[in-house]
C-alpha positions in Angstrom: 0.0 0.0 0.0 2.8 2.8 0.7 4.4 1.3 -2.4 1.7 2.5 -4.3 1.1 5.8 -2.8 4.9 6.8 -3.0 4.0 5.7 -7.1 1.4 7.9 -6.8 2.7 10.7 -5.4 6.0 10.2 -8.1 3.6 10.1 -10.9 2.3 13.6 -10.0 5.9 14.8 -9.7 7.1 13.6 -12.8 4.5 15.3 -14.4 4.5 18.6 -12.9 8.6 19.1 -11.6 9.9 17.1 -14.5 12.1 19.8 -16.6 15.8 20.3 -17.9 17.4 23.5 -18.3 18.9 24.1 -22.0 21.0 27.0 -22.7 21.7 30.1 -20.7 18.9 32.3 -18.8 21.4 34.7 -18.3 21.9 35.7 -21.5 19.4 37.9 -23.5 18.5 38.3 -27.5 16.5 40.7 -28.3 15.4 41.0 -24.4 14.7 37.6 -24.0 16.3 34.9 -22.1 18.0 32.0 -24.5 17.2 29.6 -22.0 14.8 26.7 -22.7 12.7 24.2 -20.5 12.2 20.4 -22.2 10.4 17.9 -20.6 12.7 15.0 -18.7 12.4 11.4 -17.1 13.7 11.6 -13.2 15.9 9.5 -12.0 14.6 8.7 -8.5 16.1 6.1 -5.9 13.5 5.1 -3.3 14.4 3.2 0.7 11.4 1.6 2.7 12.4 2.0 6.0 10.2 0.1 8.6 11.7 2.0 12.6 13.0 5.6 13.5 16.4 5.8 14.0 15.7 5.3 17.7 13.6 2.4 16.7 10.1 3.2 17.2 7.7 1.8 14.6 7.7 4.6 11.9 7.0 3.0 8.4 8.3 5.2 5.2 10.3 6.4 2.1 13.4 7.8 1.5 13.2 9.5 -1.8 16.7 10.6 -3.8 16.6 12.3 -7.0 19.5 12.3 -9.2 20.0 15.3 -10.1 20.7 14.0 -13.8 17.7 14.1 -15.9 16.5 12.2 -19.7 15.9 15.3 -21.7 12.6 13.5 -24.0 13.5 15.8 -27.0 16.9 13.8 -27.2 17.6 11.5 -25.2 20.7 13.3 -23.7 20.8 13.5 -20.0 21.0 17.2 -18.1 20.5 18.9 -15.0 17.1 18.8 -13.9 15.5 22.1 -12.7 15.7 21.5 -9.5 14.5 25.1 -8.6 10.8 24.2 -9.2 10.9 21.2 -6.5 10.0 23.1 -3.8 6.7 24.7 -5.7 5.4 20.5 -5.8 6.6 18.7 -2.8 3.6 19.5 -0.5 1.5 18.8 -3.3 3.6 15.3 -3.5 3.1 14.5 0.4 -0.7 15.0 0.0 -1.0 12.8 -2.6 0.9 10.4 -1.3 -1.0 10.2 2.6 -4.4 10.5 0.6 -3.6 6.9 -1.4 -2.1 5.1 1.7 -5.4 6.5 4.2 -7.6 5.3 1.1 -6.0 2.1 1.0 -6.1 1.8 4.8 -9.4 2.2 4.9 -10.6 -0.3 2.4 -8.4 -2.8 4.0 -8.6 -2.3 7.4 -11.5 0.0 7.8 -9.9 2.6 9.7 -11.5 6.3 10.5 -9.9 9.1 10.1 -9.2 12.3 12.1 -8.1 15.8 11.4 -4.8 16.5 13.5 -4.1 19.0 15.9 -2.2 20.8 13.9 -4.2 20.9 10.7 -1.0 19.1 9.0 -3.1 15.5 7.2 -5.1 13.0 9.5 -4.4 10.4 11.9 -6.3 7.3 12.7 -9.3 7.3 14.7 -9.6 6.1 18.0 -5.2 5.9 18.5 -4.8 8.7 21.2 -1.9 11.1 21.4 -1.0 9.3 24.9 -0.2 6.4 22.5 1.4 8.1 19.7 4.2 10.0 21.7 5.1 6.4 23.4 6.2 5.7 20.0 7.6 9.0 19.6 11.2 8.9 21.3 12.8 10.1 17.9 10.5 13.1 18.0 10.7 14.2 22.0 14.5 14.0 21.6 14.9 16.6 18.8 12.1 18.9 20.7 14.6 18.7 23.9 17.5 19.5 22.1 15.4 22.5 19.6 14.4 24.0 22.9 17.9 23.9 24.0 19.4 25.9 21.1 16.1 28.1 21.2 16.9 29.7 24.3 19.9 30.0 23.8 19.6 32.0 21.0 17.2 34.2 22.3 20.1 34.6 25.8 22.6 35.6 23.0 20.4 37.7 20.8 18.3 38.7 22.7 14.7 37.7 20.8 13.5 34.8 19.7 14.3 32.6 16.3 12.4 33.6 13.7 10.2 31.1 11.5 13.6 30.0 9.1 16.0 30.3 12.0 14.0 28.0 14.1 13.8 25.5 10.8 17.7 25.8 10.8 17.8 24.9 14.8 15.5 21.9 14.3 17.6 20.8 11.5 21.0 21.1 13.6 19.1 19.1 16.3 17.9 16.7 13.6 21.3 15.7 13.0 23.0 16.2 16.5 20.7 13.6 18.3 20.5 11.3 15.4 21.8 7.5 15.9 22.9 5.3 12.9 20.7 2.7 11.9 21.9 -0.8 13.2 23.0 -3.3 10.5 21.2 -6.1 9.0 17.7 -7.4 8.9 15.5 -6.1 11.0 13.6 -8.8 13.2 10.3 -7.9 12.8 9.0 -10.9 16.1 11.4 -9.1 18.2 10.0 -6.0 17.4 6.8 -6.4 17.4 6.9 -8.0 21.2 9.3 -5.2 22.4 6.3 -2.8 21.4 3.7 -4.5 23.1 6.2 -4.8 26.2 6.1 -0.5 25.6 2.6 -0.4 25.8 1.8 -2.7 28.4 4.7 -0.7 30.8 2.8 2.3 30.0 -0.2 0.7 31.0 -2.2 1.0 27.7 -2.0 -2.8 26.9 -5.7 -2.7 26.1 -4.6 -0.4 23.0 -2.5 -3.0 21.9 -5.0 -5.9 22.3 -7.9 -3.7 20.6 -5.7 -3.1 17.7 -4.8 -6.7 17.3 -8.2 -8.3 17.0 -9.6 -5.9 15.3 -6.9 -6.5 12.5 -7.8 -10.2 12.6 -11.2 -9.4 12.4 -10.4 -7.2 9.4 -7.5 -9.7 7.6 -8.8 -13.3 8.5 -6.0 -15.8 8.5 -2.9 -13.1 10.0 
């Protein structure tokens, strides 16, 4: 199902971010720029990753684009234009979470909710108590982000602005990041180590809810 919404949500880019860059846009005749756009295949390498890097269940995609691209007018390969990504990528994640939440549904028959935030939906009935159980990766960039906020406002003596707060979550994106342990993941010992997080933080009943109502859904698993 996430296979085919990441298709999804390529399918849309490709059509609307796929572009090379010919000639120079510098350089003007007669007051206009020699520059062309040409249509172009994206070369796109895609990761499913199944766990956070601190190991909480956090299904998803890396997406990297080469930035190479198939010109379609002839075949040669160019430098993509890049510049336009940022006009489609929302446009790509909302595809993308409206194909897998379809899918979801029809297989599972989830319900949906609108977020706190007003960023998407999450799943009906799985409470934020639950979600930030699962949510170590998240709570440890928030500590360090809060960190580097004050001290920003000590030293300058206001707060971060909008882009200098993204800059500071980045920083502590990368500072409290661990690297991803080798091999194959064991998905038993995950699983039980999960329930064992649940059941600590006494919402076991969450887990056991979940699990028959999947067996009810998917007879046989």
């Amino acid at each position: 199902m996430i296979w085919q919404a990441v298709w999804a949500g390529f399918a849309y880019f490709q059509r609307e971010a796929g572009y090379t860059l010919t000639g120079s846009h510098n350089a003007r005749v007669h007051g206009r720029e020699t520059g062309q756009w040409h249509e172009a295949g994206l070369a796109v390498a895609l990761w499913l990753q199944h766990t956070s890097r601190d190991g909480d269940m956090q299904l998803h995609v890396h997406s990297q684009i080469a930035h190479v691209a198939r010109t379609v007018t002839d075949g040669k390969w160019r430098a993509p234009d890049s510049h336009g990504y940022n006009e489609h990528v929302g446009a790509v994640a909302a595809v993308v979470s409206q194909h897998l939440e379809e899918a979801l549904t029809r297989r599972f028959g989830v319900k949906w909710t609108a977020r706190d935030d007003g960023h998407g939906f999450e799943i009906k009935g799985i409470t934020g108590e639950t979600m930030r159980v699962f949510s170590s990766r998240r709570e440890s960039i928030t500590a360090d982000l809060r960190t580097r906020a004050a001290r920003f406002e000590q030293r300058y003596g206001r707060k971060p602005c909008q882009g200098g707060l993204a800059q500071l979550a980045q920083a502590s994106n990368f500072k409290t990041r661990a690297a991803k342990k080798e091999g194959a993941l064991d998905f038993a010992q995950l699983h039980a180590g999960w329930a064992d997080k649940l059941t600590a933080s006494g919402l076991s009943d969450v887990h056991q809810a979940l699990t028959n109502g999947l067996r009810e859904r998917v007879p046989g698993r």
